[in-house]
N, C-alpha and C positions, 0 to 999 in steps of 0.2 A: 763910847757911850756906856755905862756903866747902867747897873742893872737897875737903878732908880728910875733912868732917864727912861729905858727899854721899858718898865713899865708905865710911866706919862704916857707914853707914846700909843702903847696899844691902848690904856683908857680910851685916850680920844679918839684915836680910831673905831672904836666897839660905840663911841658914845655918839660919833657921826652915823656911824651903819643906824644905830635905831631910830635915829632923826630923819632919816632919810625914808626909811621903812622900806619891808622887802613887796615886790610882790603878789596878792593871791595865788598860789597856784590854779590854774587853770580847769585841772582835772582831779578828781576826787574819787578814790579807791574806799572802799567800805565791805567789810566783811559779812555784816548783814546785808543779805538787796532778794531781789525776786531771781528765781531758782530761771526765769526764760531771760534775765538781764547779764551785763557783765559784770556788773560789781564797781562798774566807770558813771561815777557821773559828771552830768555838766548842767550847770546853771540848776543844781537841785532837781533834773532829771535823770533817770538811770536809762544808760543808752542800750538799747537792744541785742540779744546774736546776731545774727548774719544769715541770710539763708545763700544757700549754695549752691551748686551746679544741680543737686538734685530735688530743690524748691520749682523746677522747671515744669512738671506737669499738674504743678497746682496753679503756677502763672497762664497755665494753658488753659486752664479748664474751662467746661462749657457754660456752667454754670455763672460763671464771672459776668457775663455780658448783663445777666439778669443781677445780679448781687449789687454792681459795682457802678452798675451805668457807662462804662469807658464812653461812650457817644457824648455822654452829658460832660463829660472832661472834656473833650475832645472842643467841643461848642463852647465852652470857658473861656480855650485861649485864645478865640476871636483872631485865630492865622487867616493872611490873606493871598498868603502862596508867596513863592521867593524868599521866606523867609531862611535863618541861618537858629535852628533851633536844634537843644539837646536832650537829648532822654538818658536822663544823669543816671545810674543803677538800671541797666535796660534789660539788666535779667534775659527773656530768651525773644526779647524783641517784641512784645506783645505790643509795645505804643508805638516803635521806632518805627514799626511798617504802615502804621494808620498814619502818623505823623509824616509820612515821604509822600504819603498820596496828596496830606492837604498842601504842601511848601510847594509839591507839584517840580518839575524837571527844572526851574528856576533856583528853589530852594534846596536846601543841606538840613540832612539830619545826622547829627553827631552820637553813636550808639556809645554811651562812655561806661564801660564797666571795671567794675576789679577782676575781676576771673576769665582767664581767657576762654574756657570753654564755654560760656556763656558767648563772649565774643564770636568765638569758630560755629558757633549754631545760629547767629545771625547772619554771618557772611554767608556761608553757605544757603543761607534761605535766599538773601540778595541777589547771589548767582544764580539761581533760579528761577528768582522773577524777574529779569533783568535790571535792578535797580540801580543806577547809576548814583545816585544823590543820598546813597546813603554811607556815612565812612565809621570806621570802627576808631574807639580810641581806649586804649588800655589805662585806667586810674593806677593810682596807689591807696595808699589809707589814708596820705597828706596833700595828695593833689590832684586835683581832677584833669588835669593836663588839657588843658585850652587856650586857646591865642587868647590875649590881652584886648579887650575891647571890640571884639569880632559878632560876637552874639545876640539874639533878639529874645530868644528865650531859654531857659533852661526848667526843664520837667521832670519834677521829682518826684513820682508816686512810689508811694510806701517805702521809701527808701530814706529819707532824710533821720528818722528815729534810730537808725540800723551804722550810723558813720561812727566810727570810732574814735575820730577828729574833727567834729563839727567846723568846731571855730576855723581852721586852717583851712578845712575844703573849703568852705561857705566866704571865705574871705577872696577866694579864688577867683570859686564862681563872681561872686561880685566885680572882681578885675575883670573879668571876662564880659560882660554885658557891655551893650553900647549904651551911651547917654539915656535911652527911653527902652533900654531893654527889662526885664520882667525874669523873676523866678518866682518857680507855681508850684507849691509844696500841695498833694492831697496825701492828707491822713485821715486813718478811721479817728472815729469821735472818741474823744477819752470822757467828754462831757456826759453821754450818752449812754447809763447803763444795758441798754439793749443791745449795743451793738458788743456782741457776743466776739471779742479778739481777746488775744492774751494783753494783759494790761501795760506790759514794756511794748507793746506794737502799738498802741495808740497814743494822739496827741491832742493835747486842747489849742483853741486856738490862741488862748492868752501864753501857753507856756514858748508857742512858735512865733510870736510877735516878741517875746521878752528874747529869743535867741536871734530871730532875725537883727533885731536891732544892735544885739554885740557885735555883729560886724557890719552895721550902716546899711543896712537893708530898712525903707520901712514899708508898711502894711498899709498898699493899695485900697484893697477890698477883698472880701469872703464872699463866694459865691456858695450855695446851699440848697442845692439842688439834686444831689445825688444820699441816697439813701442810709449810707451809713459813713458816708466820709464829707472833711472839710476840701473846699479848693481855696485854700489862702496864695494870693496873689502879691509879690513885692517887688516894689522898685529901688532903685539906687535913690 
């Protein structure tokens, strides 16, 4: 083939590739972003830091019960015991232990975090109060590590903003849910100037319905009862 031909050749090659077109990329790195974000975003929002094993005694705090209402969450997910549900980001267990009393000795509560010492401070709690029905599961940053099709709910407070791989987990979780299974994202109001959080930790509920649906989730209903946060609810 001579070098006439060798150039034919790559033409239509290079003239197919842009007929075909690439891709979006996914994820979008920017130099400019908020000084509490990563500089990552997705679907035109900037995804959050991370908090860590020493965000622990602010997940504890007294004050929370009154801030946050966890009872009025709690009352959301309409559990009726036996269920097989997860507390996706369970930080230092604050829901996973409310959540094993309502599933009751029939149900499973799945503690999934990234960090094991987060992990090692919920088991240990478990051990103590004899809790049988509650299991530990170690995430990564792409997978939430869950049986396929197993699940009834999965429970995402304040944690969904914070993934560094949305699409990839959230596709997961999705595999994971049964037919009539349910994920319960509550986030503080990004709508809502008063409620007084760093602006990369909160979400509206339009920006978490346009994310849900990139990976075939849609939007049940909002419940709107707790004072500075959304409970959006989704199904397959």
């Amino acid at each position: 083939m001579n070098a006439r031909h060798i150039l034919l050749v790559l033409c239509f090659a290079l003239a197919a590739h842009a007929q075909a077109g690439t891709p979006e990329p996914r994820y979008e790195t920017r130099r400019i972003h908020d000084p509490d974000g990563t500089g990552k975003f997705y679907l035109d929002r900037e995804i959050a830091q991370v908090m860590g094993p020493g965000g622990m005694p602010w997940l504890e705090r007294i004050e929370r019960e009154e801030e946050e209402r966890p009872t009025l969450v709690l009352e959301a997910l309409g559990l009726q015991g036996g269920e097989t549900v997860v507390d996706f980001g369970a930080g230092s267990g604050y829901y996973t232990f409310r959540l094993a009393k309502l599933v009751g000795s029939r149900g499973t509560v799945l503690a999934v975090d990234i960090e094991p010492k987060m992990l090692e401070f919920i088991r240990q709690r478990a051990v103590r109060e004899n809790l049988l029905n509650v299991g530990l599961v170690q995430s990564t940053e792409t997978d939430p590590k869950l049986p396929k099709g197993r699940v009834d709910l999965v429970l995402l407070v304040d944690v969904y903003h914070e993934l560094s791989f949305p699409f990839e987990v959230m596709s997961k979780i999705r595999d994971a849910l049964k037919p009539r299974g349910r994920v319960v994202l509550v986030e503080f109001r990004e709508e809502d100037p008063a409620v007084r959080i760093k602006p990369v930790h909160k979400m509206s509920e339009e920006q978490a319905i346009k994310e849900m649906q990139a990976v075939g989730l849609k939007h049940v209903e909002s419940i709107e009862t707790l004072p500075i946060q959304h409970v959006m609810i989704f199904g397959k």
